[in-house]
Each structure stands twice: as C-alpha cells, then as structure tokens.
KEKE-3310 file (N, C-alpha, C; in steps of 0.2 Angstrom, whole numbers, plus 5000, padded with zeros to 4 digits):
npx = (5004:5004:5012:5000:5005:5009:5010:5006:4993:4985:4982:4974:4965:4957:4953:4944:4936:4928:4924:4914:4906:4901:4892:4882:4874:4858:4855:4869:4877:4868:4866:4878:4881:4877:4881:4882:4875:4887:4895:4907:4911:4917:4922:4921:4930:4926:4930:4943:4949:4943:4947:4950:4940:4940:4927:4923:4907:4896:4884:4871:4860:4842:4834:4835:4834:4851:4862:4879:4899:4914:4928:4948:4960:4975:4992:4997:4988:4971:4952:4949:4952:4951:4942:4938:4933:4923:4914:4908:4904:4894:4886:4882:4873:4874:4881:4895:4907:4920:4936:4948:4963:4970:4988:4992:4990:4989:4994:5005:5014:5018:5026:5037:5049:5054:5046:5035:5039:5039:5023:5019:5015:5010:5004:4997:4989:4982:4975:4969:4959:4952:4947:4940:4927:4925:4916:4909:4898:4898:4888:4879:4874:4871:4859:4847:4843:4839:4838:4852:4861:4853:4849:4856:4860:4858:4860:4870:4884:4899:4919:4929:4947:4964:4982:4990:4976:4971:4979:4970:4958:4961:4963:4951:4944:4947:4961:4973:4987:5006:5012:5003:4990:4978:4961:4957:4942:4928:4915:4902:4904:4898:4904:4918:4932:4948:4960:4977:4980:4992:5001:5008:5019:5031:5025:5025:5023:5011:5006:5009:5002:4987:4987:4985:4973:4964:4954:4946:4930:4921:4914:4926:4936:4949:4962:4975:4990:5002:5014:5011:5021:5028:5029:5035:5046:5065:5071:5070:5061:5046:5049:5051:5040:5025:5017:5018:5008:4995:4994:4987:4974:4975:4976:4964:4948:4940:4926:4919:4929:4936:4946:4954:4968:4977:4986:5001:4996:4999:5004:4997:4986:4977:4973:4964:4964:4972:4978:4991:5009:5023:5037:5032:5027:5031:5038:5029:5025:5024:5016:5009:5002:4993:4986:4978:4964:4957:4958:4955:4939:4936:4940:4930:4920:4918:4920:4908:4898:4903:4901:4884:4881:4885:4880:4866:4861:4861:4854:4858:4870:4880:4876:4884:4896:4902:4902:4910:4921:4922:4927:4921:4910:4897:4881:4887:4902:4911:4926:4936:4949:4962:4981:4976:4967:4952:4948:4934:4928)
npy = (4994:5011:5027:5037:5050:5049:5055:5049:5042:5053:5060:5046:5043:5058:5055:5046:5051:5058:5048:5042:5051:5051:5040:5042:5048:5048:5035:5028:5020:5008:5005:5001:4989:4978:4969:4970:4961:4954:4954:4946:4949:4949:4960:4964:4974:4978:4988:4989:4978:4968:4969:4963:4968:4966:4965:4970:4970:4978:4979:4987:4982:4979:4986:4997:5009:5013:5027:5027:5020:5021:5012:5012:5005:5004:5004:4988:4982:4976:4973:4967:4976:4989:4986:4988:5002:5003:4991:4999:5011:5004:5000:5011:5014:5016:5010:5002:4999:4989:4991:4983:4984:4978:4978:4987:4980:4967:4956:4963:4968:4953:4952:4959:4974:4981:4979:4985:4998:5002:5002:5013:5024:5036:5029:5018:5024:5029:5019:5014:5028:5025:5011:5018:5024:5015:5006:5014:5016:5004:4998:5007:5001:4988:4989:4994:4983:4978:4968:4964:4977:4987:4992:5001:5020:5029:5045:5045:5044:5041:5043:5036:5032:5026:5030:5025:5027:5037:5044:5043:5047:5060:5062:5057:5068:5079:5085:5093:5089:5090:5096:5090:5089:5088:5084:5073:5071:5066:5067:5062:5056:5063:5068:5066:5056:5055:5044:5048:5058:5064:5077:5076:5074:5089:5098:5109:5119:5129:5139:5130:5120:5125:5128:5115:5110:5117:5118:5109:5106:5102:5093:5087:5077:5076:5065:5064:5060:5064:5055:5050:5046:5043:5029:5024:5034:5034:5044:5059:5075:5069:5056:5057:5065:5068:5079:5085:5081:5089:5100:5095:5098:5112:5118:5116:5122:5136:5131:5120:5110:5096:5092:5080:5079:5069:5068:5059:5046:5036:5029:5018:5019:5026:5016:5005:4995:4987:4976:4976:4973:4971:4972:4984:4992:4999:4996:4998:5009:5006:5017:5020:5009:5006:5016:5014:5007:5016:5028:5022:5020:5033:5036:5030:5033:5047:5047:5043:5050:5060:5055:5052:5066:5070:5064:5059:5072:5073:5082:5080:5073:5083:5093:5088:5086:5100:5102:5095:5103:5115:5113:5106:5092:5081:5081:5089:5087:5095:5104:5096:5086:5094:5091:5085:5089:5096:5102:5110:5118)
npz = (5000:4996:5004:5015:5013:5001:4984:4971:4978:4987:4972:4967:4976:4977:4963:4965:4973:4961:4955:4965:4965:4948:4951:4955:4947:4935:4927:4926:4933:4938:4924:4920:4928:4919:4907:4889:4875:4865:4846:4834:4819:4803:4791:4773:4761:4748:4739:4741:4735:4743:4757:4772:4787:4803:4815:4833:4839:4851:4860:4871:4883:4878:4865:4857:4844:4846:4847:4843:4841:4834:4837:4835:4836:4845:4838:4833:4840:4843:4840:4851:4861:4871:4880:4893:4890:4882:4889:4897:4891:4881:4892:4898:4887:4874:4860:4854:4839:4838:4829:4817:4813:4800:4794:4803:4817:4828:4822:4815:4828:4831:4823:4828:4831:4825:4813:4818:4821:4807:4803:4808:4800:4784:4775:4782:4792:4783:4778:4788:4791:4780:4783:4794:4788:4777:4787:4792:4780:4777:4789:4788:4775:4777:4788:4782:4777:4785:4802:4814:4812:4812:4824:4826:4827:4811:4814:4822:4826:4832:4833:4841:4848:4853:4853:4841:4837:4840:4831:4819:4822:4823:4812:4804:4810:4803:4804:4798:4791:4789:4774:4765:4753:4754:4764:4776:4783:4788:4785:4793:4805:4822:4833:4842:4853:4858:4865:4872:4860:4848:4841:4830:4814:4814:4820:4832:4842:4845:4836:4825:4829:4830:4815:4812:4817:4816:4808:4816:4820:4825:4840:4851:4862:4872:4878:4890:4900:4912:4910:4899:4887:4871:4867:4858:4854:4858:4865:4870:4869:4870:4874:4886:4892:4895:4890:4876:4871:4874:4865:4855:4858:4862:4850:4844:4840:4849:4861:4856:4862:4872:4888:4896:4909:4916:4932:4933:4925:4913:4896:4894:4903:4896:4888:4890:4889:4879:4875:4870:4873:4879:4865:4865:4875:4889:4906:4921:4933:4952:4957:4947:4942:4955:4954:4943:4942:4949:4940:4928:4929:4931:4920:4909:4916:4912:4899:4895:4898:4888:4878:4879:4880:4866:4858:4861:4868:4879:4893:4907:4908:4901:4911:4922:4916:4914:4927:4932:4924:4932:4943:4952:4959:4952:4961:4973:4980:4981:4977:4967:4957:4955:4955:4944:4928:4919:4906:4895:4881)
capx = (5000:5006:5010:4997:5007:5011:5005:4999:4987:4981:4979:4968:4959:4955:4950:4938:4928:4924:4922:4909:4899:4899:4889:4876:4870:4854:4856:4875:4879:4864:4869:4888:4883:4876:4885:4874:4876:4892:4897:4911:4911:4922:4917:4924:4928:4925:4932:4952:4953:4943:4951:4947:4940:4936:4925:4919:4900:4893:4877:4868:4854:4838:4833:4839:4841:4857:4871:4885:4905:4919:4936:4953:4965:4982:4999:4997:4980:4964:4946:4948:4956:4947:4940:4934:4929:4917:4907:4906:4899:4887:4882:4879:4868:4880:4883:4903:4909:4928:4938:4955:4965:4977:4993:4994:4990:4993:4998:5011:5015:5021:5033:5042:5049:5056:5041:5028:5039:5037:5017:5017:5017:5005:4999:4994:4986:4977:4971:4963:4954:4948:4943:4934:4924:4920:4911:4903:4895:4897:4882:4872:4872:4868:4857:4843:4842:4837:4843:4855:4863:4846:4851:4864:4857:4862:4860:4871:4890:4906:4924:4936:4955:4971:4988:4987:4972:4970:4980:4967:4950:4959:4963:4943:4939:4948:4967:4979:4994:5013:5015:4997:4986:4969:4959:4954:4942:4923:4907:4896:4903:4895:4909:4924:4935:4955:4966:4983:4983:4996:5000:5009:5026:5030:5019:5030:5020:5002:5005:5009:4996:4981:4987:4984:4968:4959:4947:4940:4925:4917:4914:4932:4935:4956:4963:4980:4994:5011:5017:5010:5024:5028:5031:5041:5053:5070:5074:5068:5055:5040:5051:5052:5034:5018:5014:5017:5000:4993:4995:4979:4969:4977:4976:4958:4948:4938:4921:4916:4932:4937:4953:4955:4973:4978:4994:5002:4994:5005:5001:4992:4980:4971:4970:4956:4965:4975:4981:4998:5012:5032:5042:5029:5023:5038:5041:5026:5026:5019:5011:5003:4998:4990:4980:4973:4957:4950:4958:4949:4934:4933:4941:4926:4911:4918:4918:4903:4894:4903:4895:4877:4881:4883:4877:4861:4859:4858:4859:4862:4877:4880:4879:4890:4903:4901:4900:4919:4928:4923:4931:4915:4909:4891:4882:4890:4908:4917:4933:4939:4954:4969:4981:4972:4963:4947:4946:4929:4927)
capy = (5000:5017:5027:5042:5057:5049:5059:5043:5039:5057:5056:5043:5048:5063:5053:5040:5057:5060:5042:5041:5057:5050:5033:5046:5050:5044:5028:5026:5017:5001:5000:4997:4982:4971:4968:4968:4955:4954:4948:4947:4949:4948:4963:4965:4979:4976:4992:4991:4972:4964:4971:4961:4972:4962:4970:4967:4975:4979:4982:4990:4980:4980:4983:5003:5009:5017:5031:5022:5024:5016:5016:5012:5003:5008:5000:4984:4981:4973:4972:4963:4980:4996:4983:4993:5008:4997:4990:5006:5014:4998:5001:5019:5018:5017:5005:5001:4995:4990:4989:4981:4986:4974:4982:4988:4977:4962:4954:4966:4966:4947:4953:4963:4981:4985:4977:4989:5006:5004:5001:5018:5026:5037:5024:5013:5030:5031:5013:5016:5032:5020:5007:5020:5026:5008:5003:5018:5013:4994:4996:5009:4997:4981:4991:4994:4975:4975:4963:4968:4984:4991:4994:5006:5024:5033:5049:5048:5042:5048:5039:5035:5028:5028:5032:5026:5026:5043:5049:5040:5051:5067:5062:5057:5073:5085:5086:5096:5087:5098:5095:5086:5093:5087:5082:5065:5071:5062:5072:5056:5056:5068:5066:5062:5056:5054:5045:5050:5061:5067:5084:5072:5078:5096:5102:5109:5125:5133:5140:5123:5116:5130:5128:5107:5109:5123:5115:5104:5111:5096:5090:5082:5075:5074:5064:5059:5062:5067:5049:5047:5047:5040:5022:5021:5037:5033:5048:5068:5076:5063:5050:5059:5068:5068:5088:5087:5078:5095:5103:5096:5101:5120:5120:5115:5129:5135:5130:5111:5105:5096:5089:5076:5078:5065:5067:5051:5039:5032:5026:5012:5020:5028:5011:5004:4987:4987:4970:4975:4971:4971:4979:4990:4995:4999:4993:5004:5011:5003:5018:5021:5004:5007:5022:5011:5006:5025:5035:5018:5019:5042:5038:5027:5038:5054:5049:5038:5055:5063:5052:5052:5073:5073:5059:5060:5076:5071:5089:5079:5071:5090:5099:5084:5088:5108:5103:5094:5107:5122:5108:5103:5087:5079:5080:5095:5084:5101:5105:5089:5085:5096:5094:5082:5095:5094:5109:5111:5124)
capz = (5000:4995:5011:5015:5010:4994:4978:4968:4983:4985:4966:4967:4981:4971:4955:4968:4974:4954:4953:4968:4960:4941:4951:4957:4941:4935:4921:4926:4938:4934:4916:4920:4931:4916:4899:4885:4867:4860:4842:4831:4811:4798:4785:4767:4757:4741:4733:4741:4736:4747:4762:4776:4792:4807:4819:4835:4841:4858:4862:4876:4885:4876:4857:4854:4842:4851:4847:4842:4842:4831:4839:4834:4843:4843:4834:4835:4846:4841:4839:4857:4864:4874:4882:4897:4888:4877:4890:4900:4885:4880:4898:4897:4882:4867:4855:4851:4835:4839:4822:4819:4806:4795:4794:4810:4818:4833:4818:4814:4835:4831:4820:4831:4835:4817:4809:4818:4819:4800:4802:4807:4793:4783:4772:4785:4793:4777:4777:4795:4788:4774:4786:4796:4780:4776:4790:4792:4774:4778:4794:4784:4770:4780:4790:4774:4774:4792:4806:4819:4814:4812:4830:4829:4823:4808:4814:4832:4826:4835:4832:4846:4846:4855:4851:4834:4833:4841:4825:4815:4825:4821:4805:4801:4812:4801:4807:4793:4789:4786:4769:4764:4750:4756:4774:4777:4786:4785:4789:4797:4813:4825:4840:4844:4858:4856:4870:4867:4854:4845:4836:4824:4814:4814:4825:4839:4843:4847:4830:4821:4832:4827:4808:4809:4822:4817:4804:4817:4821:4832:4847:4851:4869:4872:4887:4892:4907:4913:4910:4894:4883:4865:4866:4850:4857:4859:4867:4870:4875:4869:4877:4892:4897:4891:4889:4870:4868:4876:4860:4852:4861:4861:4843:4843:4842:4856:4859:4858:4865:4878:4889:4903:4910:4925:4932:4935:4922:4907:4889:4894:4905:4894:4882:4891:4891:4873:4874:4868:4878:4877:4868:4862:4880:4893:4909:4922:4940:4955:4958:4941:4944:4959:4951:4938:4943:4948:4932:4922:4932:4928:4911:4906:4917:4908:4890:4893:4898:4885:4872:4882:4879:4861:4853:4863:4868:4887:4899:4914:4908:4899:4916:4927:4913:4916:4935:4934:4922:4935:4948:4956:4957:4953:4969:4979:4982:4981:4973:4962:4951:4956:4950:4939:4927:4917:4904:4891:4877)
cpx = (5004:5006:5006:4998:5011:5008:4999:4994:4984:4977:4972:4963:4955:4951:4944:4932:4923:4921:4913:4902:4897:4893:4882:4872:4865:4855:4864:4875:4874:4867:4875:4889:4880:4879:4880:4878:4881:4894:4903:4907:4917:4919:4924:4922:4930:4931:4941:4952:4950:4945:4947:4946:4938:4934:4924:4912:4898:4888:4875:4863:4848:4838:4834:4832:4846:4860:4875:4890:4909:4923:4941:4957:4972:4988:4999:4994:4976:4958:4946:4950:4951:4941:4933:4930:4922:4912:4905:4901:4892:4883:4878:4873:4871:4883:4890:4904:4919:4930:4944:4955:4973:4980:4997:4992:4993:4999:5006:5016:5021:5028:5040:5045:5049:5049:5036:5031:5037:5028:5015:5019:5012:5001:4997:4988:4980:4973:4967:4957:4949:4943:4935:4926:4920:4914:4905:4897:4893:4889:4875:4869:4867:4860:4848:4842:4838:4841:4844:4858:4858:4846:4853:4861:4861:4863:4863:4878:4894:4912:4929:4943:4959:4976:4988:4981:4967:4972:4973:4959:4954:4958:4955:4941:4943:4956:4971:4985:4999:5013:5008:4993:4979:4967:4958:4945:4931:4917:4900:4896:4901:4901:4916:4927:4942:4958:4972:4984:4988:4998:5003:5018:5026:5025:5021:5027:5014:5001:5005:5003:4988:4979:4982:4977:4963:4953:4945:4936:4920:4916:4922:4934:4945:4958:4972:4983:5000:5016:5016:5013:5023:5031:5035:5047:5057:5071:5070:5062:5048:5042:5050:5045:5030:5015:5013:5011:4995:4990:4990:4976:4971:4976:4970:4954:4943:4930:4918:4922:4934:4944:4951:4962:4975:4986:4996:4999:4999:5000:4995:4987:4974:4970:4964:4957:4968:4977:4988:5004:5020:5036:5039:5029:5030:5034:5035:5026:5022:5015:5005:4997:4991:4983:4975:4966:4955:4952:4954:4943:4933:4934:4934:4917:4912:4917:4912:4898:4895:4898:4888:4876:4879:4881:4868:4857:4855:4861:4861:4867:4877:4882:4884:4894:4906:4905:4909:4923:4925:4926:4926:4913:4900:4887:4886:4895:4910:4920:4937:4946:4961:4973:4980:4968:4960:4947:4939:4928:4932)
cpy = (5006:5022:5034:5046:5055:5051:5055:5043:5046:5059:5053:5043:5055:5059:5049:5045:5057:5054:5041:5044:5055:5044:5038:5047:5046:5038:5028:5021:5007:4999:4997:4991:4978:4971:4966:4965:4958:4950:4950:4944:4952:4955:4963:4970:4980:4983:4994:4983:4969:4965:4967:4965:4970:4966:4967:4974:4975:4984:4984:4985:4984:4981:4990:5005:5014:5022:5025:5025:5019:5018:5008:5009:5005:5003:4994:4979:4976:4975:4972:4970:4986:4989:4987:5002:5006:4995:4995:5009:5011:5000:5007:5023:5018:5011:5006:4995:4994:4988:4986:4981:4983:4979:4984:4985:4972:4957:4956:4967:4962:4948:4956:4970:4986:4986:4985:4997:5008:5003:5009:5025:5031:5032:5019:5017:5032:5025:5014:5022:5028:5016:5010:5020:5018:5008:5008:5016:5007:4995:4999:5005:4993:4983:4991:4988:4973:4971:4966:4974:4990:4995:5001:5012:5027:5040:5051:5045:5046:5041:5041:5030:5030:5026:5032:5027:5032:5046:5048:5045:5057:5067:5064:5064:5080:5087:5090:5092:5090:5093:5090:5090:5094:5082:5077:5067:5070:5065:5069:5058:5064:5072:5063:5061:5054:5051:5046:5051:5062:5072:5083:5077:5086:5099:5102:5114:5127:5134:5133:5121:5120:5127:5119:5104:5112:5122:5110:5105:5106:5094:5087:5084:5074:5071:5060:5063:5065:5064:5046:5049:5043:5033:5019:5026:5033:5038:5054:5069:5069:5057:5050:5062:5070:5074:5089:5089:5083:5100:5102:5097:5111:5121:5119:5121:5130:5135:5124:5107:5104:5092:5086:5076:5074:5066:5060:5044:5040:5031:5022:5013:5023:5021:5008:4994:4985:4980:4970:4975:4973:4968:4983:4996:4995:4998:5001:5004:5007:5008:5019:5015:5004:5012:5019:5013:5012:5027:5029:5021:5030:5041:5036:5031:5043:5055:5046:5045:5059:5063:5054:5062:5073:5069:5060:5065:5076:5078:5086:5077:5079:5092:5093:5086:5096:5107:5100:5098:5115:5117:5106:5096:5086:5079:5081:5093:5088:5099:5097:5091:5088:5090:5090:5089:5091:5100:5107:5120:5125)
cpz = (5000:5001:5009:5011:5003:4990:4973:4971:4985:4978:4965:4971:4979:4965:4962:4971:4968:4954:4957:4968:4954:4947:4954:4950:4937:4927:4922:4929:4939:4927:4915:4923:4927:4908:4893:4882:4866:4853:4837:4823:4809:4790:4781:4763:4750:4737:4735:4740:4739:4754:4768:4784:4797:4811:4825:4838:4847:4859:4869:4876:4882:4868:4852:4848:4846:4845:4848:4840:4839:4835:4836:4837:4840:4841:4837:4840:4840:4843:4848:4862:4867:4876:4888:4896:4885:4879:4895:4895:4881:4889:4900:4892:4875:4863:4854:4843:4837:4833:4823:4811:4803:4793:4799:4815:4825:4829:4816:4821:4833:4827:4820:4831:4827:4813:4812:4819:4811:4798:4806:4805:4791:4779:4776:4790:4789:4777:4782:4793:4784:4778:4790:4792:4777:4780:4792:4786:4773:4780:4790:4778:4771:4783:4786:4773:4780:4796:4812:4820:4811:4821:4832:4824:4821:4810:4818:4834:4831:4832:4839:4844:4850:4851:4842:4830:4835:4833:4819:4818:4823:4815:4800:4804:4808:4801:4797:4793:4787:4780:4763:4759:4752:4764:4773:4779:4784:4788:4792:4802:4817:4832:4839:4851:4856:4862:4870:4861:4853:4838:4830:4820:4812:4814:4832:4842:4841:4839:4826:4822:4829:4820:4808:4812:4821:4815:4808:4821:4826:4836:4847:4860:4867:4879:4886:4899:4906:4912:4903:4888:4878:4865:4862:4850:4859:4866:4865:4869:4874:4871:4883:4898:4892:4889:4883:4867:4869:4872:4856:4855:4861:4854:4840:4843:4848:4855:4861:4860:4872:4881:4896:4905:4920:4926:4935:4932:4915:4900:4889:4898:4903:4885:4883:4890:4883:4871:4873:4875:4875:4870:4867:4870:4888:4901:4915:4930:4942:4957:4953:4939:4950:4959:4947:4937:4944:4942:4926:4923:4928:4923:4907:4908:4913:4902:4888:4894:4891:4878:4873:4878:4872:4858:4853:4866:4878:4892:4903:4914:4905:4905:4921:4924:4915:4923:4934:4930:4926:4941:4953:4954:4957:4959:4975:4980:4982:4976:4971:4958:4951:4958:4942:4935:4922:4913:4899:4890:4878)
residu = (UNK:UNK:UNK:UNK:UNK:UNK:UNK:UNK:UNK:UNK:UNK:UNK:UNK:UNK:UNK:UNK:UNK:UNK:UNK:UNK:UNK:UNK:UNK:UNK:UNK:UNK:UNK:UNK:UNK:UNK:UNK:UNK:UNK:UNK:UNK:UNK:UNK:UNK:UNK:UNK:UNK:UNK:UNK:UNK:UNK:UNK:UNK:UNK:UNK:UNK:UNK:UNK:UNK:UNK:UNK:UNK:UNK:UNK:UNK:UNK:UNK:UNK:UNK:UNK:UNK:UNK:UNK:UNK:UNK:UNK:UNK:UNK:UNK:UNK:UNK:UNK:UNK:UNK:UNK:UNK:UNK:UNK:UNK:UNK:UNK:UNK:UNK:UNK:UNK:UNK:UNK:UNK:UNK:UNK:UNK:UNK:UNK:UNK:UNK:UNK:UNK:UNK:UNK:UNK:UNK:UNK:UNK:UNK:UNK:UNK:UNK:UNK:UNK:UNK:UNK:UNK:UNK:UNK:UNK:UNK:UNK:UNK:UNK:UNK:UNK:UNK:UNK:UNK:UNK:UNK:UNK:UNK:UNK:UNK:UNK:UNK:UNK:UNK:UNK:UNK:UNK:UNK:UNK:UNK:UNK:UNK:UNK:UNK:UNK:UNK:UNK:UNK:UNK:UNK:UNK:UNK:UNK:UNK:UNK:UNK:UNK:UNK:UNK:UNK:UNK:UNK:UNK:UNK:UNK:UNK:UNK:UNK:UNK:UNK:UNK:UNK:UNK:UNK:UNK:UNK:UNK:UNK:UNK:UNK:UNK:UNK:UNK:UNK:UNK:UNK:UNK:UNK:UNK:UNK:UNK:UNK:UNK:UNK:UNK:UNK:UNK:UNK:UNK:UNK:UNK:UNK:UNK:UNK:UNK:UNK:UNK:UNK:UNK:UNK:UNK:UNK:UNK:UNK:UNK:UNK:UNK:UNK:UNK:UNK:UNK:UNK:UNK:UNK:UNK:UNK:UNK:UNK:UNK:UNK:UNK:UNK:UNK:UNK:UNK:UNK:UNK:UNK:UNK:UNK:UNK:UNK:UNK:UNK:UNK:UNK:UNK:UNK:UNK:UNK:UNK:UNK:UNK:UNK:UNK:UNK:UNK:UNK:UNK:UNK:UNK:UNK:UNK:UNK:UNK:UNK:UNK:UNK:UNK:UNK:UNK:UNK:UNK:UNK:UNK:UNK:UNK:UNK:UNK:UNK:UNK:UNK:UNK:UNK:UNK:UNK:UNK:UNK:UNK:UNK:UNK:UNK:UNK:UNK:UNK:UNK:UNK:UNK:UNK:UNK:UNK:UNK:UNK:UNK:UNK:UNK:UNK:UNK:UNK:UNK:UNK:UNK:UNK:UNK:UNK:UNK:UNK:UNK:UNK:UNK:UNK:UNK:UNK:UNK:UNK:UNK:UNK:UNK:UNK:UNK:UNK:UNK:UNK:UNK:UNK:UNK:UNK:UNK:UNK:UNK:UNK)
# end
C-alpha cells in the first residue's frame, strides 16, 4: 500500500471522489453492472481488394436503436482491445463497434519492434481512415436490409481511438497534415473522443498546432497524462513527458472542445485494456499501477457522459461535465481533480 502522503494515493483519492459522484448520476451506475450481446464479424471491402476488416460489436441492453461509436485501437492492438471503455459505454447507452486494422496490427506486434515502427506510417494511417469510412457505409448498407445493425442509429455516430488510433480520430475529424494537400476528414461522425493524441510531425508550437487543428469544428474530447509518453521514442522530450499531447487540444479551436489531463497515468492507461504488451509498452510504476482502477473507472464515466452529451443530447450528463471542468463534482463533492485537470470549450 502506498503510504498516505504519497501523491499517487492522493491522486487517486482525488480521482475515487469523481468516481463516487459520476455513480450518482441517473442511468450510470445500473447500466455498467450488466453487459449487453456481444458479436464478432468479419466485414469486406469490396472496393480496396477485398480488404478484410474484422470488427467486434457491443450492444447495450435492450433493442435501441442506440448512438453508436467506432474506435481504433492503437499500433498493434485489436478488435479485442478498449475493452473497458466498450462495456462502460454499451452500459451507458451506446453501442461500440471495435475495428481492427490489418497492417497495423497484433499481427504486425508478432513481427516485432522494426516490423511495427514501419506500420506507422501514413499509408497505414490512410488505410485506418479508409477502414473507418467503410464501416461507416458497411452498417448503413447492411442496416437497409434490416437485422442487427438496424440497432445502431444513423444519425448519432462519433469515432474514438488511442495512440494510433487517436492519429486515425483526428485524421477522420479534420486534422491538417505539414506537407498534405487534402483532409481526410469524413462528415458522418457527429463526436469524437481521442486517448493520446498526438499533434503528429512538425507540430511543435500553438501556431503549428492551430494551423493542423483549426478545421475541426466538432465536438472532440482529448485525454491523456504526465506519463504518457511515446512508446516508439528513443529519446527527448516525447520519450520523456507527456505535455506534448497537450498541443491538440490547444490547437483546437475553442468552443466544443474538451481535455481530461491526469497526472500520474501512462500510455496504457488511457488504452482501456489494449492487449499489447512488450516491447511496444515499457516497463510501468507501481504507483501508476496502483492508480489504475479509479483513472479507468473516471476515464470510462467521463467519456461515457461525454457520448450520452453529444450523441444523445443528454443535459444531465452535459451539466456533470460543466460541473467537473469548474472543479465541482456531481452532487456538491466540492473541489475535484487538482492537479488532475478537466478543461471544456
């Protein structure tokens, strides 16, 4: 046990107030205790090849239709990954599509360190774009035929992802690239949420950050920490401290954005359960460990509101979010999150 006046264990004590106030809130805290239908499919897309796009799907209890969210797993993850974001969010009311994207891959994982620094790439970058873009048009397709993703509404998308598969949510949401003539950027989704973004190359300054951010005009949710460095860094600053990431968000414009910053969580605490492992994922504290479960437990109530906000159009998550970026928590708890911070707009 971490002693008292350790910072981790304040921290987390900090994070388990927010936690104890998101469980107040009306439809949380019951949806997250039962797991709705889960299925896996195999989709194909005809017009790169046949590309094979495995997904997995999670549904909320009952028969919706729901708001629904693709996310992205990051370099060398799966379908099987953001585990705990996924049934927080099917709990919450929100249907998950989890994609997995050949190239990048667990696949590519196996093939070790060289194999996956070269899988991040822009053309692997572009394939995930593509993949998103499919399956948006895959479900709307199948959907028209009836069945199961009759479920899932057209009119109530968002796209989440980590690390790489953050670069893949700003990409769809609009992001500039140095040197790029045209946007990726796909006008379905309604929402986004990004866990370790990044403001990507040459993007070292508010102004860089402005130029590559400023066309994104939508809701977008940013979360990382002070630990959550670049896992493919050698060396200097993105090897060293996580503040770079900070940078999307400053370059967003102002308005519908928002940021979760926790001090003291890593890469892999905002994966949500990534699968991937060593050497991708370095060697991690016993205290960031020890923090896990509450910045899991707030990472999953905040973007599970976040969704609820804009997908659905829900005030009362709306003002709990309001209520924790003035430092207040749900149900009077007082002053939260120092120096954990929460900004909106």
């Amino acid at each position: 046990m971490l002693p008292v006046n350790d910072p981790a264990r304040r921290g987390a004590l900090r994070t388990m107030s927010v936690v104890a106030a998101l469980a107040t809130l009306p439809g949380l805290r019951p949806a997250w205790a039962a797991d709705g239908p889960v299925f896996d499919a195999l989709l194909s897309d005809p017009a790169r090849g046949e590309r094979p796009v495995p997904v997995k799907l999670r549904l909320p209890m009952g028969d919706g239709p729901w708001p629904w969210v693709i996310h992205s797993h990051g370099l060398g993850g799966s379908r099987d990954g953001a585990a705990a974001w996924g049934r927080a969010w099917a709990g919450a009311g929100v249907a998950v599509v989890h994609v997995q994207h050949p190239g990048s891959d667990r696949d590519t994982l196996r093939e070790g360190m060289r194999a996956l620094r070269a899988a991040a790439s822009a053309e692997q970058l572009l394939a995930r774009v593509g993949d998103v873009a499919f399956v948006l048009g895959e479900i709307a397709r199948r959907a028209r035929s009836g069945g199961l993703w009759t479920r899932l509404r057209a009119d109530a998308v968002g796209v989440s992802g980590h690390s790489f598969g953050a670069h893949t949510v700003q990409a769809v949401a609009g992001q500039r690239f140095a040197g790029a003539e045209a946007v990726a950027s796909d006008p379905r989704p309604r929402a986004f949420v990004a866990f370790s973004p990044s403001p990507g190359a040459r993007t070292d300054t508010r102004d860089d950050a402005r130029r590559a951010f400023g066309s994104v005009t939508r809701p977008f949710f940013a979360l990382s920490g002070s630990l959550d460095t670049n896992p493919l860094a050698d060396r200097g600053p993105q090897h060293d401290d996580g503040r770079y990431r900070t940078l999307v968000y400053d370059g967003l414009p102002a308005g519908d954005k928002a940021m979760l910053w926790l001090e003291g969580a890593d890469h892999a605490s905002f994966g949500g359960g990534t699968g991937m492992t060593a050497p991708v994922m370095r060697r991690r504290d016993a205290a960031v460990l020890a923090a896990e479960p509450a910045h899991q437990t707030l990472i999953a109530g905040m973007t599970a509101l976040w969704w609820r906000w804009r997908l659905s159009g829900d005030a009362s998550a709306e003002a709990a979010l309001r209520a924790l970026a003035h430092g207040q928590a749900p149900g009077g708890l007082g002053p939260v999150l120092a120096p954990d911070r929460f900004m909106l707009g």
